[in-house]
N, C-alpha and C positions, 0 to 999 in steps of 0.2 A: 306772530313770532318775530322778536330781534332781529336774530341771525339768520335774515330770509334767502330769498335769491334761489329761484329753480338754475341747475347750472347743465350747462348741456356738454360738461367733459368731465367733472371730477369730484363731485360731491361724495359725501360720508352714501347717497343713496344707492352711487353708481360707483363702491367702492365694493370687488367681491370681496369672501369673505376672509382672504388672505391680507385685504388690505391691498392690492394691486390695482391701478389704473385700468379703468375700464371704456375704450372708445364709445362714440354713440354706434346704432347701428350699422349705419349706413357706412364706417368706418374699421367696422370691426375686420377679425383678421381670418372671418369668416368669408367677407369679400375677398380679402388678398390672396385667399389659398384658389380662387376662383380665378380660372383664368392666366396664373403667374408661368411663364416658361424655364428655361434652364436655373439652376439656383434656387428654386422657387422650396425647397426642404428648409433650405438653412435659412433662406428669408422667414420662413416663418418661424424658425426655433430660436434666432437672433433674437426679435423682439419679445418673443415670450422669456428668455431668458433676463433679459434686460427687466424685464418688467418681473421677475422672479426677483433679481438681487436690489431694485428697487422698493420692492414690498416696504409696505407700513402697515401691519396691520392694525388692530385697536389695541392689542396689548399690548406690541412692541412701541404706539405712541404714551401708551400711559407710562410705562418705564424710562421714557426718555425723557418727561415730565419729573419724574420723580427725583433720575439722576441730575435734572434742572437744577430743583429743587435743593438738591445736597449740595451743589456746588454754589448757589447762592448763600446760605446758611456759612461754607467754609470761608468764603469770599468777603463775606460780612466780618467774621472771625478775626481774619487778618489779612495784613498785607502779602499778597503772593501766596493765601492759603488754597487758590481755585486757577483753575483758568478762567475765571470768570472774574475782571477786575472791579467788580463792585464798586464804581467810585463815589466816594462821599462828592457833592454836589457843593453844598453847602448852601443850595434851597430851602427852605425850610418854611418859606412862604411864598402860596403861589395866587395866580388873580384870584380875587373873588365873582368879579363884574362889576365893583363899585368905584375902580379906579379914572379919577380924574386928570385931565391935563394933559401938556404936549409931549409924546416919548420919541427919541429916536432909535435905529438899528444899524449897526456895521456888521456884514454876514460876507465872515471870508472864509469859504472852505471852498475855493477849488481857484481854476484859472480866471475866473470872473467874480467879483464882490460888488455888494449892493449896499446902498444906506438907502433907510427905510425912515419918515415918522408916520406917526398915528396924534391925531386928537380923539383922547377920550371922554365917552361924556354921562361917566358915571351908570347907574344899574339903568337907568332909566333911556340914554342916548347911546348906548355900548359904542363901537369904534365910528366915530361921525363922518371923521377923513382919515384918508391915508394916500401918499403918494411914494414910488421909490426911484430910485435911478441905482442901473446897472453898469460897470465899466470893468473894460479889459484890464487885465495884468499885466507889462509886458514882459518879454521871456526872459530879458537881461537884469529885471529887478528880480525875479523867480530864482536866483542863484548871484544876486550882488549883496548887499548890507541890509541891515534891521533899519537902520536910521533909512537908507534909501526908499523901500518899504514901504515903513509907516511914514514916513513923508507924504509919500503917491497918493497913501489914503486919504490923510488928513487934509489934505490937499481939497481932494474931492469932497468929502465932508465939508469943507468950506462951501465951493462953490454950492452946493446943495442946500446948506442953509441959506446962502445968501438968497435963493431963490423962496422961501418958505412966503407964502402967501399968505392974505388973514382969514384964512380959514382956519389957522394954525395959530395961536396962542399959548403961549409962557406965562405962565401969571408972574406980576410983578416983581422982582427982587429972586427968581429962582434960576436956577441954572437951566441948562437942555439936559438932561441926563439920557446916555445910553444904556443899550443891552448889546453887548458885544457876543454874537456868534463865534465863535473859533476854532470850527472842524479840525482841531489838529490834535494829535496826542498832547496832556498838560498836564501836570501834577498843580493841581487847584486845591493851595492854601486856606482861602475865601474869596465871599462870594463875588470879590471884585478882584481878587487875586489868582494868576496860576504861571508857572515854572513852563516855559516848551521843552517838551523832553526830546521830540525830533520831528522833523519836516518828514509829510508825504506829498502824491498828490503833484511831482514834479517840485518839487521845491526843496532847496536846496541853501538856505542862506547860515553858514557857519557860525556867523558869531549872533545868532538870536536865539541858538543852544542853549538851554540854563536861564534866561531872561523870563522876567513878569512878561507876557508881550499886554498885559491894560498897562503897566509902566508905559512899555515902547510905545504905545496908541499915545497915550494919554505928552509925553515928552511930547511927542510931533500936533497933536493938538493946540498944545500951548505954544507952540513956535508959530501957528497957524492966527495966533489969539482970540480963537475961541472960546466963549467963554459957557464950556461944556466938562463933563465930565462921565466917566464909564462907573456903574453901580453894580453893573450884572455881567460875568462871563459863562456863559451856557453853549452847550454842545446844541444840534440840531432837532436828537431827541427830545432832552432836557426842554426846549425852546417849543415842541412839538406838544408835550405835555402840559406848558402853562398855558399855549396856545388854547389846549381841548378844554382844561379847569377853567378858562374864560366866560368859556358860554357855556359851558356844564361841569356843575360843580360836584359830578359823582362820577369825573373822570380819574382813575388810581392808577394807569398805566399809560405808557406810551409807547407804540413800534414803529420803526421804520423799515421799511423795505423800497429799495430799489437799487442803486446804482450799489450798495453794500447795503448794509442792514446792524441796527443795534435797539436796545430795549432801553425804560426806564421809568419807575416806577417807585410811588411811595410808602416808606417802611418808617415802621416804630423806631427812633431814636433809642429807644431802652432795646429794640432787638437788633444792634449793631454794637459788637463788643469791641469792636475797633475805634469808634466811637470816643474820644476822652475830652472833648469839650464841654460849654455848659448846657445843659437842658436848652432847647428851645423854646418857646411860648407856643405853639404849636404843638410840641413833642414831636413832630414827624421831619423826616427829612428826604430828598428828593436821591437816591440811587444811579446809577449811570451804568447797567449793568458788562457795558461792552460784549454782548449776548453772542458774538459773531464768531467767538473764540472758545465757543462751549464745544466738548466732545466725549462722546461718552463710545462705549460697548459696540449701544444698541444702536445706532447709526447706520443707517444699510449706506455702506459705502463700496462703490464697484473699481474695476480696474480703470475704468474712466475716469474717476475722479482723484484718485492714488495718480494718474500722469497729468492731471491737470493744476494737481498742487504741486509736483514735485515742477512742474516749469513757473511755476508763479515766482511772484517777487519775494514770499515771506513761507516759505514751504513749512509746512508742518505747524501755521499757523491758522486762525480763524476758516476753520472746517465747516463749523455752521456757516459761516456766510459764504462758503465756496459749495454748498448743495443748495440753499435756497435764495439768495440772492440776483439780483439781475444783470450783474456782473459777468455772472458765469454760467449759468443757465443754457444760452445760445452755444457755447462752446464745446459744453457737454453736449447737448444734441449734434455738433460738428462730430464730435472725436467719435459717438457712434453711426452716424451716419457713414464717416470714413469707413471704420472700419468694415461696414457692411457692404461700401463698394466693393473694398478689397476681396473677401472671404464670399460675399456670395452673391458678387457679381451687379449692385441694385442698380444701379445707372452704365450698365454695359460693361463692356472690355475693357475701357482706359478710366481710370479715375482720376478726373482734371485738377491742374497743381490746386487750383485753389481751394479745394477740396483739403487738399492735405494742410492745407497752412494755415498755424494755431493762431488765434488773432489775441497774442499778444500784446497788454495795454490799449487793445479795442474791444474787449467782450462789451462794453456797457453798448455799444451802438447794435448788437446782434439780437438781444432779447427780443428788443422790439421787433425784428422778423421772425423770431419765433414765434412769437405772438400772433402775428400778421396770418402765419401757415396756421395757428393752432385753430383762429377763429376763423379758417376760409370755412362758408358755408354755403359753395356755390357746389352746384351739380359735379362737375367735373375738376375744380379744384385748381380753379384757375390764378387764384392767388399764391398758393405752393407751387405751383407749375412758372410762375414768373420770380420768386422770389429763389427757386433752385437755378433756374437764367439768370439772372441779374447777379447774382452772392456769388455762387460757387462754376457758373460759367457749364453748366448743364443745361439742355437744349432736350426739347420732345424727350420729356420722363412721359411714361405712362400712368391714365390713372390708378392703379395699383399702387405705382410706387410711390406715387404723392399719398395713399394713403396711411404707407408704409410711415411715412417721413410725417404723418401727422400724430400717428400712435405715438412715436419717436418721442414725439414735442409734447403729447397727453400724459407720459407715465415719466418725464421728467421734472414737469410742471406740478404734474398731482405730488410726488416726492414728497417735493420744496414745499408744496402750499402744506400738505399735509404736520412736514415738519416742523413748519412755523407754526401753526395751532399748537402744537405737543408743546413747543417753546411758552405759547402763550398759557397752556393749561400751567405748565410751571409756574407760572408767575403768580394766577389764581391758587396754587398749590399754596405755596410762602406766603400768602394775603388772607388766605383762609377764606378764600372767595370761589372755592371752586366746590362747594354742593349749594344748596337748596338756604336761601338766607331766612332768618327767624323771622327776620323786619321785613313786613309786609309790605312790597309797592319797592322795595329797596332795587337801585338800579346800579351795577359796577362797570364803569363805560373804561373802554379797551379804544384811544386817539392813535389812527391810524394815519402814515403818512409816506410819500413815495411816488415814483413811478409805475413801480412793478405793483405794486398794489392798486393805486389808482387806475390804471390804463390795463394792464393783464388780466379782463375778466375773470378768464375761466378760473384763472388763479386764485384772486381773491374769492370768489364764490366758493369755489374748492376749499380755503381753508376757513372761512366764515361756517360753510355744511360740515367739516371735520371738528371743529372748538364744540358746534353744535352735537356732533354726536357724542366727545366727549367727556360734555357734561353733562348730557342726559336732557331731557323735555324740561323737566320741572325747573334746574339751575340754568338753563339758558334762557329761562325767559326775563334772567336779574342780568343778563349779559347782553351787553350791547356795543356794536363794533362801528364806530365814527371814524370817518374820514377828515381831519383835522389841518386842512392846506395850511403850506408856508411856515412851520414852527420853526424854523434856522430866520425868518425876516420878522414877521407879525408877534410870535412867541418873546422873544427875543425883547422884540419893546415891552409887550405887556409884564415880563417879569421885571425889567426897569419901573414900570411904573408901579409892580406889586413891593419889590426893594423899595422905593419911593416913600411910600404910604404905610 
């Protein structure tokens, strides 16, 4: 089977039939009610309730697929017809594995950027070398000028070519051409073109509002006199995608999951009525579906997640990626764990400040202790037992309550994993890849990429066994979920070199 992986918290096997997170044994809340002192009703009505308004079951995931579904079709449609911004890409060509020659990467999306190259060496030698270098931003160019900036970069761009070794060749008379990364919101003209509609992500620079920034890049380049140029601007997704088409060429989709999360995946040119340029030579073009912003009905969303949006930076926006993303995840388990101190008492009489305090503009560093409690598999659970010490400043919990606080982190995990399959059966929905294919041997690979994916087992296993149950035995064995590292660096060049060629 594809979609393997025995999982020991959340799979579609160990999902009852409501669709609720189901502990393993040794954790269940058949232990907790064993044993528990004062409080001990509401401790257990708390998490089964939690675990009630968190339900996914299988029908309410097919609905949420479906409602997927309609909003990509209206998204396609037109501009502002979904919350689902469907961005034309203007990919249209992605690797094959036969691309040749030296590509480089500029990958700025956050407070550190990297340039990347790759020497390619065609079907036969795929990626030969690669090296990158990583460097700071510092916090006064984060909020000074464009020009300042892309200065900084090009800058570094220099010295990094200057260092290219000969393992690394240019064939004669041809430029360096890049794939420029640019995690930022953009209204992308073409495929070497896009508008900054606004800075996230701490950054702040006014007048590069409205600007091409491959202009900005490319100005500062040639001040640098390099003799390079940018062919490709791709999101991380987008980048994530040509990465997985590299080495498998029956890769149709691409997700991301981790610090946030978004989709992206390839559609018929004739089924996008938004569409009004010329045909491709391909006829397909590459999607960008901004998937983080999807909301529908069926959404089990609790009063946890209602005060978690309503303090974020962008309330009332990107709801999908504030239930399953790794952003937020750790927080949600804060907000009900709080509250369980309060009402029923779980870590004693006083519930320590740091318990109470929302870790605003720090969720990404939290997942990974939820993580840490969700996979302790020691007797006594001595990894929740330290990780409730060290975060929240809780000393000698018992184990009960560590196991309280792991169920906690098992049916908010399951959720998210859960939701994210229904997202991805969407996407098979609009691809018409989601039953049983005619063409024998036909395989549909689903490039996966992230932290919360890669590194949160139970997670990923969790929703690899949900995609599984909801296509059935037969269509899951045409589906195949790939781990596709680095599509924001490595992605990035290759579709430079696929533009190239």
């Amino acid at each position: 089977m594809i979609l393997p992986r025995e999982t020991l918290g959340c799979p579609s096997s160990k999902q009852n039939e409501e669709g609720g997170a189901v502990c393993d044994a040794d954790r269940s809340r058949d232990g907790l009610r064993r044993g528990c002192g004062g409080g001990a009703e509401v401790r257990q009505e708390m998490p089964t309730e939690l675990e009630e308004k968190c339900a996914t079951p299988t029908w309410k995931l097919k609905r949420i697929a479906d409602a997927m579904n309609v909003e990509m079709h209206a998204g396609l449609a037109s501009e502002g017809g979904s919350k689902l911004k469907m961005l034309i890409t203007y990919v249209d060509k992605l690797p094959t594995g036969n691309e040749e020659g030296l590509y480089y990467a500029v990958d700025l999306g956050g407070t550190n950027f990297r340039v990347l190259r790759v020497q390619l060496g065609g079907k036969e030698g795929g990626i030969v070398s690669q090296e990158f270098t990583e460097v700071s931003i510092p916090p006064d160019l984060m909020v000074g000028t464009s020009t300042a900036l892309f200065d900084y970069i090009a800058a570094e761009v220099g010295k990094f070519v200057a260092q290219e070794s000969e393992d690394f060749k240019v064939p004669p008379g041809r430029q360096r051409e890049i794939g420029f990364t640019f995690s930022f919101p953009v209204m992308q003209t073409l495929i070497a073109s896009g508008n900054l509609i606004k800075w996230t992500k701490g950054f702040n620079i006014e007048d590069a509002v409205g600007k091409d920034v491959v202009e900005e890049l490319m100005k500062a380049i040639r001040k640098q006199g390099l003799d390079m140029r940018v062919n490709a601007l791709v999101n991380d997704t987008v980048g994530t995608l040509a990465g997985g088409r590299y080495t498998h060429n029956n890769v149709i989709a691409a997700v991301i999951l981790g610090t946030g999360t978004n989709a992206a995946y390839v559609e018929r040119v004739q089924a996008i009525p938004k569409w009004h340029g010329p045909l491709p030579d391909s006829g397909e073009m590459v999607i960008n579906m901004e998937w983080g912003n999807f909301r529908s009905s069926y959404l089990p969303l609790t009063e946890y997640d209602h005060a978690l949006d309503a303090e974020s930076l962008n309330p009332g926006e990107q709801i999908f990626e504030k239930i399953i993303s790794g952003m937020y995840l750790g927080e949600i388990v804060r907000k009900v764990l709080c509250k369980m101190a309060e009402e029923a008492l779980l870590f004693g009489e006083n519930v320590t400040p740091k318990l109470k305090d929302p870790f605003i503009f720090r969720y990404n560093v939290r997942t990974p202790d939820m993580s840490a409690m969700h996979h302790d598999s020691s007797a006594d659970l001595n990894v929740v037992g330290s990780k409730l010490k060290n975060i929240f400043e809780i000393s000698d919990s018992s184990l009960e309550v560590r196991k309280v606080v792991v169920e906690i982190c098992n049916i908010v995990a399951t959720r998210g994993a859960r939701l994210a399959a229904a997202g991805i059966l969407g996407i098979l929905k609009k691809m018409g890849k989601d039953s049983m294919s005619d063409v024998k041997g036909e395989k549909n690979v689903i490039a996966m990429d992230g932290g919360l994916y890669e590194h949160y087992t139970e997670y990923s296993k969790c929703l690899e066994n949900t995609l599984k149950g909801l296509v059935g035995e037969d269509a899951s064995e045409s589906i195949i979920i790939e781990h596709s590292n680095d599509g924001s660096g490595i992605g990035a060049a290759l579709l430079a070199a696929s533009v190239s060629q």
